[in-house]
N, C-alpha and C positions, 0 to 999 in steps of 0.2 A: 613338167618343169625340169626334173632329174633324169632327162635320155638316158635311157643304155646302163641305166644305174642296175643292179640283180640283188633283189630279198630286202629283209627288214622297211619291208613297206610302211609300218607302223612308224617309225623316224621319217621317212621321207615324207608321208602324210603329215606329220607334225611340224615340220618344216615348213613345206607347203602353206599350212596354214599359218604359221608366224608371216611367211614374208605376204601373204596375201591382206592378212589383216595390218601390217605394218607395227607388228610388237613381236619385236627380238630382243632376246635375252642379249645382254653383253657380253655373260659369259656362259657357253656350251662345253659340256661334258662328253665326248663321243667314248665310249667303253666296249670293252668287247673284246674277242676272240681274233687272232692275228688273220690279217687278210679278208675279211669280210667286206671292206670299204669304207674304215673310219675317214680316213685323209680324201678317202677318192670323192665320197658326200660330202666333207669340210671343202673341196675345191669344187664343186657342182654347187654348193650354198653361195661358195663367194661369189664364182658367175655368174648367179640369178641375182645378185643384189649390182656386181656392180660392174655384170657385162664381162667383155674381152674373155671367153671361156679358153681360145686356144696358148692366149699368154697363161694363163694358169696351170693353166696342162702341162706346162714343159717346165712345172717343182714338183711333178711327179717323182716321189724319191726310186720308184723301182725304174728308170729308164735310166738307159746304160748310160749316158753321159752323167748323171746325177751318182751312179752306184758307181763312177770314176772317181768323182771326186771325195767321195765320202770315205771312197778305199785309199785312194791317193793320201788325204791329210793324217790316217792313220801312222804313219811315217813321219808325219809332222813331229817338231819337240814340241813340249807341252807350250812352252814359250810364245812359237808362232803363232797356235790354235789361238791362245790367248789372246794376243795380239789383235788376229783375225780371227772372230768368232764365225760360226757358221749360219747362213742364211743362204734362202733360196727366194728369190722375189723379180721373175719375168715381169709379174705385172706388178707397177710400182705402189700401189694401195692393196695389195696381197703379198705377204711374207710368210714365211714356212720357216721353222725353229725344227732343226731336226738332229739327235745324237750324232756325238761329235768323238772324237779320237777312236783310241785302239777299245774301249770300253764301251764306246758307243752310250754316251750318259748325255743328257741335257745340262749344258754346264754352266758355271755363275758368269764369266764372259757373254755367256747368251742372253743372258737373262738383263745384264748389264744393257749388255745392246739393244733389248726390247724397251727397257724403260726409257733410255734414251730416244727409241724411234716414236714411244705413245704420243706427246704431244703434239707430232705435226701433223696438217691437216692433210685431208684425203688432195691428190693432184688431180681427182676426176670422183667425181660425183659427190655423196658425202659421207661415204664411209669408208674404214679402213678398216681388214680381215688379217690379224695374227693367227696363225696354225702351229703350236704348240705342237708335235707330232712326238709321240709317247714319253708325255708328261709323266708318267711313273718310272723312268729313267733318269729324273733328275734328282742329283743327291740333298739333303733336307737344306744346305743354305743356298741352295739352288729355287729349290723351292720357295722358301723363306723370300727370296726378295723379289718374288711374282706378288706377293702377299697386298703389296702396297697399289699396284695397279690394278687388283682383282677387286680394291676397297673402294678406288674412287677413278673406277675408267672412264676416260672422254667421252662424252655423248659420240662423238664418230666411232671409239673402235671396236669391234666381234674382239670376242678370243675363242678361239675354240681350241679344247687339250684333246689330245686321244688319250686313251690307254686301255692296258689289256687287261687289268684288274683295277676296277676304279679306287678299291679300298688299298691300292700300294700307295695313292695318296695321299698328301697329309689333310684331314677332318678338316682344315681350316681353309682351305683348298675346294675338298666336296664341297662345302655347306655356302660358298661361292658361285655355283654350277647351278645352272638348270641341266639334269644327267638324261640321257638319252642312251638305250643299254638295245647294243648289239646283240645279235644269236647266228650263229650258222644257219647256212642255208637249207633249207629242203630237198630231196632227195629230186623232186621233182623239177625244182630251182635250177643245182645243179647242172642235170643231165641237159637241160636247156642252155643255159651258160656254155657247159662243155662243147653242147651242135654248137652253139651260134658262133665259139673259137676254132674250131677245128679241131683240137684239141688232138694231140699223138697220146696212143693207150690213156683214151679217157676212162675207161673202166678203173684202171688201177689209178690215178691220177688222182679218181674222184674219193676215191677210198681211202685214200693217205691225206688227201687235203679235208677229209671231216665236214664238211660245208662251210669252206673257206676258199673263192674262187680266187683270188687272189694266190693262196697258195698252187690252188689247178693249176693255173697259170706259169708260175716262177718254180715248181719242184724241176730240181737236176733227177733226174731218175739215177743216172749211173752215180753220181757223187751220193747220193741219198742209198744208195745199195754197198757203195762202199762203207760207208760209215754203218750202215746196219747190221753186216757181216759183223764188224768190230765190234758192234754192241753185244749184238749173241754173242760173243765168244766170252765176251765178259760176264753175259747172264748167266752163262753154261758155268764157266768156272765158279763164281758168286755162290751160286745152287750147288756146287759140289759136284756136276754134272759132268767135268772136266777138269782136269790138272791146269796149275796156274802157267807150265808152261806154254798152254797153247792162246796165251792172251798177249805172252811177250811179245808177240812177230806184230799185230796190232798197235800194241801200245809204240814200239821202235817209229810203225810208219803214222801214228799221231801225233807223237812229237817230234815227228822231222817236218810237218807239216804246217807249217809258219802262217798260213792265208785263213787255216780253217780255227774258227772258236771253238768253248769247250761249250758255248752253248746248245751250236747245230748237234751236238752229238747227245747233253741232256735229253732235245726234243726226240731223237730219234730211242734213247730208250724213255720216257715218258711213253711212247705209242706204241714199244714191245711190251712194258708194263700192262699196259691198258689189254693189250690182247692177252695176257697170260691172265689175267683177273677175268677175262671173260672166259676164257677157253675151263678156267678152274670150276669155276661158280656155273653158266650155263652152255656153255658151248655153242655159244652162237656167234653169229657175224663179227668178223675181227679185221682191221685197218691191212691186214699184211698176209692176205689170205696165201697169197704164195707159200706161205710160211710153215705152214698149218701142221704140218708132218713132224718139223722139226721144235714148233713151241707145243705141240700138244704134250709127247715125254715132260716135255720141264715142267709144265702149269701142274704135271700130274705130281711132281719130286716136292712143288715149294706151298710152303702152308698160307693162309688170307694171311698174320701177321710178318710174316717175311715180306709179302709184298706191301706192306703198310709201314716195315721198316725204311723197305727201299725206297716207295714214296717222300717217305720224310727227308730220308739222308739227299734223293735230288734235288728237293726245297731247300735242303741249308745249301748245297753247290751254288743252287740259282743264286741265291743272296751273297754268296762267296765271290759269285764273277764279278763283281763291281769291284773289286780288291787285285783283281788279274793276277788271280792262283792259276799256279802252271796246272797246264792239263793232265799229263800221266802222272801227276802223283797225286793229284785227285781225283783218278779214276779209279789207281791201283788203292788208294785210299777206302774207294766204295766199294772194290772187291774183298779188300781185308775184314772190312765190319761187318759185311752179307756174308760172309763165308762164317766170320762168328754167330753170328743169328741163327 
């Protein structure tokens, strides 16, 4: 029923059997790890219920006309966003709710406009599919006024939320959900996935993406090497490994850099992190094996609690971005309190 779909067999079996037996939940939970195929199965569920698969295909948010425009209204004043909330909906009884502005948050404007859209009836068959696309993005009275249509939705409409940690949202939200809980792929998934794209340096591709072919697929290798240099040099000094002025030259071209968020760079040290906790503890297979020469000295310099500090300190960052804290001075921020540690 789900062509070409790759892993968590387990969800798409379950699926399967909802539409076969004809009892679907109103409201799904899709959870899970970035890129694995929340949205991509959310838009494979609603063509099996109600047909037209290639009109749905084109609210695919990673296709470049889509990642135009989402980049585009970044620039917007908050005013017009508001105005104009954002939706994706080729096919007219399928709508996609996906983060909006320079924050990229699920916003009360949206949420406005989905209540507004619940009561009309499907224009072709009898149902109608909301895609909530990472519902843990949306801030709590964002949340808060889905609350009403999660209480009493039309016999027509699905909703279905993603998100990358289901418990980012609110209990009254979960306890709404039938949850269906994502996992990365298998090594063996993968390497498959990888033949079947063609995939440029899938070895390394598939090592950075974690069993997330989604990411396989969309990593910038050169833009993702540049921002990793910048990390190390930050992990280096942090660790004491290096004087803080060899992080200035970095830091100048981060924040000359206006397109790039402070998140892409979070992730990119969350996965040097990851490798310095394994290289410390067992020395085995690490996401950045290129690397290996240069994070082995350091894993050997910083103690498990340093790297348990620095975990923490990028969990208050994550939660900080929704505030659009400038980026070099909460980075130099993280090097100042790792270097006290």
């Amino acid at each position: 029923m789900f062509e070409n779909f790759w892993g968590n067999a387990h969800v798409v079996e379950a699926l399967e059997r909802m539409i076969a037996g004809d009892r679907i939940s109103q409201t799904l939970l899709f959870a899970g790890p970035e890129g694995v195929g929340k949205a991509t199965l959310a838009r494979r569920f609603g063509a099996a219920l109600m047909g037209d698969p290639e009109k749905i295909e084109h609210d695919d948010l990673s296709l470049p006309e889509n990642v135009a425009t989402v980049t585009a209204r970044e620039r917007w004043p908050a005013e017009k966003r508001n105005e104009n909330p954002l939706l994706f909906s080729t096919h007219p009884d399928f709508v996609t709710f996906a983060p909006d502005g320079p924050l990229r948050q699920i916003s009360i404007p949206q949420m406005r406009s989905l209540k507004e859209r619940v009561p009309f009836k499907p224009l072709r068959g009898n149902r109608r599919v909301f895609l909530i696309d990472h519902m843990d993005r949306a801030g709590e009275q964002a949340a808060n006024s889905l609350l009403k249509t999660l209480e009493e939705p039309p016999e027509h409409l699905i909703l279905i939320l993603t998100a990358e940690n289901a418990f980012d949202l609110l209990p009254t939200i979960r306890s709404r959900a039938v949850p269906f809980w994502f996992g990365p792929l298998s090594k063996e998934e993968m390497d498959e996935f990888a033949a079947s794209r063609a995939l440029d340096q899938p070895v390394r591709r598939l090592s950075l993406a974690a069993g997330s072919p989604g990411l396989a697929v969309s990593l910038d290798l050169e833009a993702y090497d540049r921002r990793r240099a910048a990390m190390l040099a930050l992990l280096e000094v942090a660790a004491g490994a290096a004087p803080f002025g060899t992080w200035i030259p970095h830091s100048e071209v981060i924040g000359r850099t206006k397109s790039e968020k402070l998140e892409v760079y979070l992730k990119v040290l969350y996965d040097l992190l990851r490798d310095l906790l394994i290289l410390r503890e067992t020395g085995g297979d690490i996401r950045n094996e290129d690397l290996r020469r240069k994070l082995e000295p350091l894993a050997r310099r910083i103690s498990f609690p340093w790297i348990r500090a620095a975990v923490k300190k990028l969990d208050e960052l994550v939660e900080l971005i929704r505030r659009n804290i400038q980026k070099t001075i909460a980075l130099d921020d993280l090097i100042v309190e790792l270097r006290a540690a």
